[in-house]
C-alpha positions in Angstrom: -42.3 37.7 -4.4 -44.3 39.2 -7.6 -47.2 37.8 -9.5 -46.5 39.0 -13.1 -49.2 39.1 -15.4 -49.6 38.8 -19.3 -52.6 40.6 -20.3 -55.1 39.2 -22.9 -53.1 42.1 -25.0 -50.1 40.9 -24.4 -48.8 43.9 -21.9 -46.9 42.8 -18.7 -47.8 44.1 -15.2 -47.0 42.8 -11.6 -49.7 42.4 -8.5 -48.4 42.7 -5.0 -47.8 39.6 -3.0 -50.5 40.8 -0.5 -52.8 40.1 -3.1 -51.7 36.6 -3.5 -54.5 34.2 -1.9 -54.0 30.5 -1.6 -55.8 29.4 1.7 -59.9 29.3 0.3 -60.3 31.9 2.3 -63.3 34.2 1.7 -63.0 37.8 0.2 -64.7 40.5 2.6 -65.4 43.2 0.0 -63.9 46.8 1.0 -67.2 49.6 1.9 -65.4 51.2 -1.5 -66.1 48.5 -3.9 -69.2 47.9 -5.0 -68.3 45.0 -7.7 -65.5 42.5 -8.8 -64.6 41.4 -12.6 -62.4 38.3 -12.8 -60.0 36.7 -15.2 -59.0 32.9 -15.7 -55.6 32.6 -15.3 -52.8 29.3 -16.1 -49.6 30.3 -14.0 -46.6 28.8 -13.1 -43.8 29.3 -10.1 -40.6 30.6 -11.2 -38.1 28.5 -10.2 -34.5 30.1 -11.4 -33.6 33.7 -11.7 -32.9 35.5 -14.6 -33.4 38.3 -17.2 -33.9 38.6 -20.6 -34.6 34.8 -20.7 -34.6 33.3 -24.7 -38.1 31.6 -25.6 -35.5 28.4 -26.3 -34.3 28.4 -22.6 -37.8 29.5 -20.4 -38.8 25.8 -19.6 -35.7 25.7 -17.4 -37.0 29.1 -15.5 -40.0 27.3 -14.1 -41.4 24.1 -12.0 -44.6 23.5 -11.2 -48.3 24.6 -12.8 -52.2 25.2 -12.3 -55.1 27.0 -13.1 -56.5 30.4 -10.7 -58.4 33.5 -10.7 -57.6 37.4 -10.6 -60.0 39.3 -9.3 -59.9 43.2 -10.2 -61.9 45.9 -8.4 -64.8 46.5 -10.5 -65.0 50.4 -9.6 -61.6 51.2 -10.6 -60.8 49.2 -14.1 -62.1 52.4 -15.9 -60.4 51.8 -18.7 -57.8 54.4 -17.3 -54.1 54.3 -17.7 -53.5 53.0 -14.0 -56.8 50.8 -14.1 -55.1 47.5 -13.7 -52.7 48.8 -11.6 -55.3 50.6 -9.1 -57.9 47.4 -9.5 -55.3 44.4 -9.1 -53.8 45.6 -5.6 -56.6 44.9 -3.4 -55.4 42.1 -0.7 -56.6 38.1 -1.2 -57.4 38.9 -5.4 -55.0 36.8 -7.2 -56.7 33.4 -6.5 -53.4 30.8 -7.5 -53.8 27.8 -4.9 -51.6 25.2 -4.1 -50.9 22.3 -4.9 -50.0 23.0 -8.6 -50.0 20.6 -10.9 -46.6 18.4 -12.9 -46.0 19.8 -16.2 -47.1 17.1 -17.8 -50.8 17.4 -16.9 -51.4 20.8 -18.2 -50.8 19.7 -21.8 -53.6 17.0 -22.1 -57.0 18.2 -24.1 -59.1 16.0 -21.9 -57.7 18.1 -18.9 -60.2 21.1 -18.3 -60.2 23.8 -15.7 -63.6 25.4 -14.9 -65.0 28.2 -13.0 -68.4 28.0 -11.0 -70.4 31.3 -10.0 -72.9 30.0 -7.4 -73.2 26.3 -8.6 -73.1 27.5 -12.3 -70.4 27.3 -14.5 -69.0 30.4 -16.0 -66.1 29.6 -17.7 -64.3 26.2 -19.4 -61.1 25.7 -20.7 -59.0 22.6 -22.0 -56.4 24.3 -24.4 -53.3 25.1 -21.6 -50.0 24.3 -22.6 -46.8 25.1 -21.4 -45.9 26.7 -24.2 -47.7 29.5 -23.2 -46.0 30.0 -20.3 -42.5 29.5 -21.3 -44.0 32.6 -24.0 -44.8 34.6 -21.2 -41.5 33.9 -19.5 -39.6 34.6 -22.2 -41.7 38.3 -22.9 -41.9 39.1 -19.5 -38.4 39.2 -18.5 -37.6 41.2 -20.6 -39.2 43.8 -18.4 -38.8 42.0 -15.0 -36.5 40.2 -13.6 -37.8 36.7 -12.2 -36.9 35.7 -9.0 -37.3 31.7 -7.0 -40.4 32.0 -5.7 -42.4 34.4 -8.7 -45.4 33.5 -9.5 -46.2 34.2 -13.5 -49.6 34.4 -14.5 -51.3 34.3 -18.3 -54.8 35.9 -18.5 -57.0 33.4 -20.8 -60.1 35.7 -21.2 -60.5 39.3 -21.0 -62.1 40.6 -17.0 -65.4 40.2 -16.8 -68.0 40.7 -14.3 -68.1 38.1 -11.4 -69.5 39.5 -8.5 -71.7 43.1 -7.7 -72.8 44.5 -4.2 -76.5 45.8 -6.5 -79.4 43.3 -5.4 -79.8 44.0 -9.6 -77.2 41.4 -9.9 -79.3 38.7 -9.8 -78.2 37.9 -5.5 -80.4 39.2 -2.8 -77.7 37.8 0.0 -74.7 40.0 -1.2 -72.5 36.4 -0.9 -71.1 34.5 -4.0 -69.6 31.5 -3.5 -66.8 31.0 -6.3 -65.3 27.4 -7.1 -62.8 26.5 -9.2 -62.2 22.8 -10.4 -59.3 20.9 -12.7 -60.7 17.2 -14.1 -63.3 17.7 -11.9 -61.1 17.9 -8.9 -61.4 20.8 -7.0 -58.9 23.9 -6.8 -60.6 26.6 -4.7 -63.5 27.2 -3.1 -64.4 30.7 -1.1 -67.1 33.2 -0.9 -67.2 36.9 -2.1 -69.2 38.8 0.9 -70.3 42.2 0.2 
């Protein structure tokens, strides 16, 4: 199984199934990372093969919907050629929980996914459609091939800073706890532990 991801920029790149995280559970921070940026993220699961899948045809490639994080290692997205690649393969980062939500409900403006950083909120968003994934589906496979079982994941913000091992950051206890909600319901909850 791959998680492909459409950058911000529009380039394509896939995370490793070991990275996929689903469960709430928390994130024990490796001795070499001292700090963790995140991106919002709408994805989908990939439910028919194919290649080279026309815009016109991508609603048929996919099922089911929702709203997650990516977490990338703060210490190694240098702005380097292999930066996402080296930052995005740490295990439990790609936050995409289950259950995922009917096409339908993505669409609707009063629908809005949120991110919380310690009880604050540090990201909104109401503007998902599934337009933007059958985009992605479409300008991805031309690169990959999508198999059952893919997830495909659409970056809605640029990675910024989430988390940071420094007391400087504002969190004597070197623990985060992280929430994620969709009309208000919840999505994930789990802790970052330095």
């Amino acid at each position: 199984m791959n998680i492909i991801v459409k950058t911000t920029g529009g380039r394509c790149y896939c995370r490793p199934d070991t990275s996929w995280e689903r469960e709430d559970k928390d994130l024990f921070s490796p001795d070499s990372v001292n700090s963790f940026l995140y991106t919002p993220v709408l994805f989908a699961r990939i439910s028919k093969a194919g290649k080279c899948v026309g815009r016109k045809f991508a609603g048929r490639y996919y099922d089911y919907v929702g709203y997650g994080m990516l977490l990338y290692a703060g210490d190694l997205f240098d702005g380097s050629p292999a930066a996402y690649a080296s930052a995005s393969c740490i295990d439990h980062t790609s936050v995409l929980p289950f259950p995922i939500h009917n096409l339908l409900t993505s669409g609707e403006a009063s629908n809005r996914f949120a991110i919380y950083k310690d009880g604050s909120e540090i990201f909104t968003y109401s503007q998902g459609s599934t337009d933007m994934i059958e985009c992605a589906i479409s300008e991805t496979s031309a690169l990959v091939s999508l198999r059952i079982g893919d997830m495909i994941a659409v970056e809605l913000a640029d990675p910024e800073m989430l988390a940071c091992r420094s007391m400087n950051a504002g969190n004597s206890t070197g623990k985060y706890e992280i929430r994620g909600t969709f009309c208000e319901n919840g999505l994930f909850c789990f802790n970052i532990i330095f």
